[in-house]
C-alpha positions as CSV (number, residue, x, y, z in Angstrom):
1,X,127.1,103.9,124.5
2,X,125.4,107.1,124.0
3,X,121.6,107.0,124.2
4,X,120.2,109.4,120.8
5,X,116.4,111.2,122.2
6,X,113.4,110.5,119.5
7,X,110.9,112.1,120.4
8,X,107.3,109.4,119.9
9,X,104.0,110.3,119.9
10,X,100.9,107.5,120.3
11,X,98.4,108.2,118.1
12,X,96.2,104.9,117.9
13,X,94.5,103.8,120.8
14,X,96.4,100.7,123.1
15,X,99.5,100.9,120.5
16,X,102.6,99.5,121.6
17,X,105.9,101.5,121.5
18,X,108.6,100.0,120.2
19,X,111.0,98.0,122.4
20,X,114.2,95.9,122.5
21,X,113.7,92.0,123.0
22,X,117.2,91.8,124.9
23,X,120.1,94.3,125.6
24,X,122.5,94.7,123.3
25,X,120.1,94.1,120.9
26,X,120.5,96.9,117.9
27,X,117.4,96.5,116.8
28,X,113.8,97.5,118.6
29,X,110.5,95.6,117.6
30,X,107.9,97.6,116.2
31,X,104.2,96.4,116.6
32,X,101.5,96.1,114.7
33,X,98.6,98.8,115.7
34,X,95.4,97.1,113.8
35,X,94.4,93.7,112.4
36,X,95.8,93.8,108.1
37,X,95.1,90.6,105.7
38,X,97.7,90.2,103.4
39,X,96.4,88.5,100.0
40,X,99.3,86.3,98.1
41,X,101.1,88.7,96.0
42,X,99.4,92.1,97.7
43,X,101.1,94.6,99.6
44,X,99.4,96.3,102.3
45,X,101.2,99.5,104.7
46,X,100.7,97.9,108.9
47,X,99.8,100.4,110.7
48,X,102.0,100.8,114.0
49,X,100.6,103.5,115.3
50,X,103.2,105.8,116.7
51,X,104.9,109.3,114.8
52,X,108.4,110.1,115.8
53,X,110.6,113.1,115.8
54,X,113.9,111.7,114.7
55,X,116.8,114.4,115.4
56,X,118.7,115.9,112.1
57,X,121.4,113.6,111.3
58,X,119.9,110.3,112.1
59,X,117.5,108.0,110.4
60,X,115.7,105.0,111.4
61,X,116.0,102.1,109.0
62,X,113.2,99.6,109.0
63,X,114.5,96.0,108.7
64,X,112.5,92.3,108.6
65,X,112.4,90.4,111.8
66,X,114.5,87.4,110.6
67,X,111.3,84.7,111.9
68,X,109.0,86.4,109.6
69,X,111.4,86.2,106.9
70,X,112.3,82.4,107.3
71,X,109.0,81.4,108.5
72,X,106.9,83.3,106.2
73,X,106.3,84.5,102.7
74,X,105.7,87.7,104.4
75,X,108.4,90.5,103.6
76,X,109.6,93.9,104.0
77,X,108.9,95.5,100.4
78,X,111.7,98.3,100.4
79,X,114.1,97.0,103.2
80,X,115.8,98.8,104.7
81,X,113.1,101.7,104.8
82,X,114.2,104.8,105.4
83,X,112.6,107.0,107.9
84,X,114.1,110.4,107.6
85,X,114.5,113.5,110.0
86,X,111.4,115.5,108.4
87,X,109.2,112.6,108.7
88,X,106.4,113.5,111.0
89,X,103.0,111.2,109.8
90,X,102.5,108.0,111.2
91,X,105.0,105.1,110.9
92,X,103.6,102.3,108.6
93,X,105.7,99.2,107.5
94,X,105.1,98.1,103.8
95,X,104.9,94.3,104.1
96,X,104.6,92.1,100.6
97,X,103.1,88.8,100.5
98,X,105.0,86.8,97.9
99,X,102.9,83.8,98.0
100,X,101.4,83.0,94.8
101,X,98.4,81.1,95.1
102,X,96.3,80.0,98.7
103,X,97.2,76.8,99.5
104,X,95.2,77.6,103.1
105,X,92.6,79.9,104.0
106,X,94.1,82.5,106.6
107,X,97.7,82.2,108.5
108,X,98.4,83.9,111.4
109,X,102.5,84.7,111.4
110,X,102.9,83.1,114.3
111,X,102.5,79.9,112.6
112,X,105.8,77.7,112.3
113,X,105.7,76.4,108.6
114,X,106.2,78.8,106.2
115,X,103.2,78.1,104.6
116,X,101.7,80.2,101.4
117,X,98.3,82.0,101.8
118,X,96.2,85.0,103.0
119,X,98.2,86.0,106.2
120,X,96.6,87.9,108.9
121,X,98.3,90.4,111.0
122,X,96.9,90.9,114.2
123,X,96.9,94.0,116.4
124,X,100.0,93.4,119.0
125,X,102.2,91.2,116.6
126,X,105.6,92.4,115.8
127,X,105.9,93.0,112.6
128,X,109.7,94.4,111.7
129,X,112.3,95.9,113.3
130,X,113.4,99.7,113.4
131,X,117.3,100.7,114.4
132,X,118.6,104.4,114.9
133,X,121.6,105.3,112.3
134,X,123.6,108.3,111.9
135,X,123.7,109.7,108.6
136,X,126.7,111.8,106.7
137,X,125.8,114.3,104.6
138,X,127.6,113.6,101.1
139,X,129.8,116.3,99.9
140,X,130.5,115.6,96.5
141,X,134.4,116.7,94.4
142,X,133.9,117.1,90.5
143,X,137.2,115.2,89.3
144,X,137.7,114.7,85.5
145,X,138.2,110.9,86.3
146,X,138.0,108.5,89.3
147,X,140.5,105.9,88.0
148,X,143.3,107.4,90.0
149,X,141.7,107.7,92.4
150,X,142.5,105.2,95.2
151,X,142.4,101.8,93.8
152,X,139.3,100.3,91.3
153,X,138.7,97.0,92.3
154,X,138.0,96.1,88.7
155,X,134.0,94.3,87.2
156,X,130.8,94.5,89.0
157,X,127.4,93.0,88.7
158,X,128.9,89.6,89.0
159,X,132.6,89.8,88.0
160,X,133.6,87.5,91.1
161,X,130.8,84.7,90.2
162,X,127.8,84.1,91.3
């Protein structure tokens, strides 16, 4: 396996760059760079405090960390994110919190119960996951019709059930 070089800039004091739990892992934790409260039903942008240089032809995608999801109502609003080549500004993660009422005053997300409420990120926690992807460029051919063309599996949007 090939290591890809992105270059990362630090550009909040005492923020943590991103790192993989275990090897193999495919996906690196990304860190939260300030304390954020979440409200139920707001969405707030974590800062992580890092910028990146991501090489043409690559993109990092921005995925939930699967113990926030299940423990939680904490998520990642437009998962996967897309961080593209060009992008140079700061990397925040847009995190929704679907709760819909405060059944506690504030949760920290290390808390095991999935309980609904203000959550408060604090500086340090690991908030999502980033993974490095190489991207295609799309060359599109104008045809008249794409039935011929290999073979149409036929419905969509729930053909097969739900």
């Amino acid at each position: 396996m090939s290591n890809v070089e992105i270059y990362l800039e630090v550009c909040r004091e005492d923020a943590i760059v991103p790192t993989y739990a275990n090897e193999g892992d495919s996906g690196m934790d990304v860190y939260a760079a300030e304390d954020v409260l979440i409200e139920p039903g707001q969405t707030a942008i974590v800062p992580t405090g890092i910028k990146m240089a991501i090489p043409k032809g690559y993109e990092i995608q921005v995925r939930p960390r699967s113990g926030i999801s299940y423990k939680t109502p904490l998520r990642i609003s437009n998962s996967p994110g897309t961080i593209d080549s060009g992008y140079r500004d700061e990397l925040g993660i847009i995190m929704s919190n679907t709760s819909e009422k405060t059944e506690h005053s504030v949760i920290e997300i290390d808390s095991k119960e999935n309980k609904k409420g203000i959550y408060k990120i604090k500086k340090g926690d690991r908030i999502a996951q980033i993974v490095l992807q190489v991207v295609p460029r799309i060359k599109f051919t104008r045809v008249n019709s794409v039935k011929e063309i290999g073979t149409n599996r036929g419905g969509g949007f729930g053909s097969t059930g739900v």
